[in-house]
N, C-alpha and C positions, 0 to 999 in steps of 0.2 A: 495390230492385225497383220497387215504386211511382214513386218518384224519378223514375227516368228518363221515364215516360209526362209524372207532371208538367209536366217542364221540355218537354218534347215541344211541348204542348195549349196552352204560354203563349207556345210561340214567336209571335211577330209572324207571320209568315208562315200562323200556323194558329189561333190565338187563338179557342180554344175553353174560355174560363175557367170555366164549368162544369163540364165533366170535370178542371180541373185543379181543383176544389174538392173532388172525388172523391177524385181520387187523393192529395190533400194530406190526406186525413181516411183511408182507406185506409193511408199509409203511418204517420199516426201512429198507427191500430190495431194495425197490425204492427210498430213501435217500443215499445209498451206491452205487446203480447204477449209479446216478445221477454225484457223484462224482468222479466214476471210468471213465465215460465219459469226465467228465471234464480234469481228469488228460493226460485221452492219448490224449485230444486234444493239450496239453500245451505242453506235451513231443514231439508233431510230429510238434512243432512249432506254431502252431494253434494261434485263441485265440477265446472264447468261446464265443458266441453269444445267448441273450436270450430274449424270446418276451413276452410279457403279458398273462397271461393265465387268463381266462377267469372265472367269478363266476359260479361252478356250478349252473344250473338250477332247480333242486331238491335235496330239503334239509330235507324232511319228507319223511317218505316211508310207506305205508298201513303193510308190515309185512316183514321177514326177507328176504324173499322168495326174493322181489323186489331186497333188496339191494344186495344179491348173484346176481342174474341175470346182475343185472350194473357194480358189481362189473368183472364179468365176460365175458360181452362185453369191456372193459377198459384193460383187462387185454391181451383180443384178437387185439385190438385196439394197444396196444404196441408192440404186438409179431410181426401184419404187419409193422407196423414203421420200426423194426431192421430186417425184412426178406428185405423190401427194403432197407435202408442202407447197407446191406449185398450182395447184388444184386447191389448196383448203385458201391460200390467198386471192386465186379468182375470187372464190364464192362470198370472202369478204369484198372483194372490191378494190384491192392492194395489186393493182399492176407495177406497182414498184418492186415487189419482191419478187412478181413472175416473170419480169424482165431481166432481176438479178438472176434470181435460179436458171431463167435458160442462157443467160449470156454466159455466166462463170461455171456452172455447175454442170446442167445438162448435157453441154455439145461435148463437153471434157470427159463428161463421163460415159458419152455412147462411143465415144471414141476409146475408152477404156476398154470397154465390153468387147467389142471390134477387137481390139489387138487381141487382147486373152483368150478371144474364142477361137482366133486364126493359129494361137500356139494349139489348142486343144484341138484344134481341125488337122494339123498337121500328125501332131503326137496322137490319135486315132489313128492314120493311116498304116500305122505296123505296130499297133495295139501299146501304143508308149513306151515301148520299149526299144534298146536295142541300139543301131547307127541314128534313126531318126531323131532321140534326144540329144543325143552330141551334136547333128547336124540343125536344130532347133538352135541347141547353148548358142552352139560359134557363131550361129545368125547374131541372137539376142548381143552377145557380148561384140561381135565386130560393128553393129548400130550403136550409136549412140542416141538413136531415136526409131525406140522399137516398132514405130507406127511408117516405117520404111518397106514392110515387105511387097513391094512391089519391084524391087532390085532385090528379094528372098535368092540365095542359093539353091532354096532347094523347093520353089513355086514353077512349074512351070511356065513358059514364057507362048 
């Protein structure tokens, strides 16, 4: 998922290595998540079950602005997923799982949301284009922890 923005943001031709430090850390929280699911399903017995996923449908993007926005409904798109698994194991009775989902999953993941909405908040401000995206990059790539914009270059203070 992540992957593809990636490889997108380092092209030469777009080489905006800050978003791709995003999404390189993004994809390896979704790799980590992935496995944490899998573990507590093994631990409670389980066994893991998995379907085809599907080729994304866009693989180019007009400018950064697109791929934040996609990036950002996918990330909304996960948070409902696990608010209903969250919800379908109240309704059995399983406060083990809605203790896990909000411990490891939830807070991780509004906090996702949060960052990626405050690049899109930003890259709005002169319609994504332009000094604002370079002035986004060099944020994202001089953090090592994009969830910092409160020392932003370019947030007012």
């Amino acid at each position: 998922m992540k992957g593809r923005y990636e490889s997108y943001v380092k092209r030469d031709d777009v080489a905006l290595l800050g978003f791709a430090v995003l999404f390189n850390k993004k994809m390896k929280e979704h790799h980590l998540a992935v496995s944490k699911l899998i573990d507590y399903q093994v631990q409670r017995g389980c066994i893991a079950s998995f379907d085809n996923i599907e080729k994304p449908v866009t693989q180019q993007w007009a400018n950064v602005m697109e791929i934040m926005e996609e990036a950002l409904a996918l990330e909304k798109e996960v948070n409902e997923s696990l608010l209903d698994l969250s919800e379908l194991g109240k309704e059995h009775g399983d406060s083990h799982l809605v203790a896990f989902l909000g411990e490891d999953f939830l807070k991780k993941q509004s906090m996702s949301i949060y960052t990626i909405s405050q690049c899109v908040t930003k890259l709005k401000r002169c319609s994504g284009k332009g000094l604002i995206v370079t002035l986004v990059d060099m944020e994202l790539e001089h953090h090592s922890n994009p969830h910092l914009f409160s020392q932003s270059i370019i947030t007012p203070q």
